[in-house]
C-alpha positions, -999 to 999 in steps of 0.1 A, spaced: 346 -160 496 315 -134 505 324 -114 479 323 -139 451 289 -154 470 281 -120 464 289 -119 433 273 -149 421 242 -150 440 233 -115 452 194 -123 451 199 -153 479 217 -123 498 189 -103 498 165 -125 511 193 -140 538 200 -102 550 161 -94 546 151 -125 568 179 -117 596 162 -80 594 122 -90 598 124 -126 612 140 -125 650 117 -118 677 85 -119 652 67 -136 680 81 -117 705 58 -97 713 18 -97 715 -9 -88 686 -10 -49 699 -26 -37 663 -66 -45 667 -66 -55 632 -41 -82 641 -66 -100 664 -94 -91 641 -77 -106 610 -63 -134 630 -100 -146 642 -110 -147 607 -84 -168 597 -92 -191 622 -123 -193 619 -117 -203 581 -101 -235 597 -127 -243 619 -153 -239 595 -132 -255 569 -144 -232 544 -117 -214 526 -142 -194 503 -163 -174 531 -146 -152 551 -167 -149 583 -161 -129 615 -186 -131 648 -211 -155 625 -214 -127 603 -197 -124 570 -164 -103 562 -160 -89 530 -141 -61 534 -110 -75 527 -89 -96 500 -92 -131 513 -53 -141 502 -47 -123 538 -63 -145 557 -57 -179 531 -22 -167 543 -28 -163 576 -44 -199 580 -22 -215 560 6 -203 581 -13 -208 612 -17 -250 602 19 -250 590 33 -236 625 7 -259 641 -16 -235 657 -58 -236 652 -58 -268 643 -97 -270 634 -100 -237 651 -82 -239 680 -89 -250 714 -99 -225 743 -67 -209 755 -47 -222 729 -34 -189 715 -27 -174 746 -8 -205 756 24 -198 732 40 -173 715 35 -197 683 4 -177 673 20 -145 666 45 -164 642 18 -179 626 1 -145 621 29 -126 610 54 -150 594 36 -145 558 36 -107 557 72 -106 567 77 -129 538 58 -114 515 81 -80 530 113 -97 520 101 -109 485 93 -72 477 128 -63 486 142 -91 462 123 -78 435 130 -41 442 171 -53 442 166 -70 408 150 -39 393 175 -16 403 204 -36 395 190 -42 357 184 -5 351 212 13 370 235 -7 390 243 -31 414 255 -4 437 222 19 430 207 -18 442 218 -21 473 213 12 487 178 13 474 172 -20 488 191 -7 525 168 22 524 138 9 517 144 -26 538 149 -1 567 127 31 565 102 27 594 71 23 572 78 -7 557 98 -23 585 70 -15 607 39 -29 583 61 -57 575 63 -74 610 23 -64 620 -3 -88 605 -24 -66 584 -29 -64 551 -3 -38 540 24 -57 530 9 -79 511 -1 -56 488 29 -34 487 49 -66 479 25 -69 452 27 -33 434 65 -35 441 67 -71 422 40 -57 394 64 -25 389 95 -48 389 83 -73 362 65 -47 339 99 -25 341 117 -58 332 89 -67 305 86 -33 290 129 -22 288 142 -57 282 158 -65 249 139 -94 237 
């Protein structure tokens, strides 16, 4: 029966096996990366300032970064239930619910790199060539590391892994 799951639905798979890899304990432990908390502030402050447009950290504005991080990070954070209008004072030391909130889209966006990178592989070399590029890369330190911190890293390796995978499957694809 796995097998023909397998089979059939390899990409679901992926993402199952992925998830079990980045997703337990992702709150576990506390923001120890200062870009974490520094990320994380900004976010919040985004939803209690209601302004999704100006990134702003210590009443001073925060540009040095691409602002999908931190509409990530807030969105996440109102999903979980964390921040609500910013927070309330001790609110984020109160549960571990803020590091899920922080980290649960960069572990996503982790896991959606490695569904991409399978489907890649197995359409130019093989299904086998697939999953050990996808073992390997899902667990080389690097990316297992980057993709359970909150900082802006993943996101963007997801992204040039997702660009490389759809312009190989533009570019070689019979039409």
């Amino acid at each position: 029966w796995a097998r023909a799951f397998a089979e059939r639905h390899p990409l679901v798979l992926v993402a199952t096996l992925a998830a079990l890899l980045y997703l337990p304990g992702l709150g576990s432990y506390n923001l120890w990366d200062p870009w974490e908390t520094h990320y994380g502030e900004v976010a919040r402050r985004m939803l209690e300032d209601h302004d999704y447009v100006h990134t702003r950290w210590q009443d001073e504005s925060f540009r040095s970064k691409p602002v999908l991080t931190f509409w990530l990070m807030a969105a996440s954070m109102k999903v979980i239930g964390v921040g609500e209008d910013g927070g309330f004072s001790g609110e984020f030391v109160a549960s571990n619910k803020i590091q899920w909130a922080l980290r649960l889209p960069f572990a996503l966006s982790a896991i959606a790199g490695l569904v991409l990178l399978w489907l890649l592989l197995a359409r130019f070399w093989s299904r086998r060539a697939a999953w050990l590029g996808t073992l390997v890369t899902a667990t080389s330190p690097f990316y297992f590391f980057i993709a359970r911190q909150a900082i802006t890293d993943m996101p963007a390796a997801a992204c040039v892994m997702g660009g490389f995978a759809c312009f190989g499957l533009a570019s070689f694809t019979e039409p």
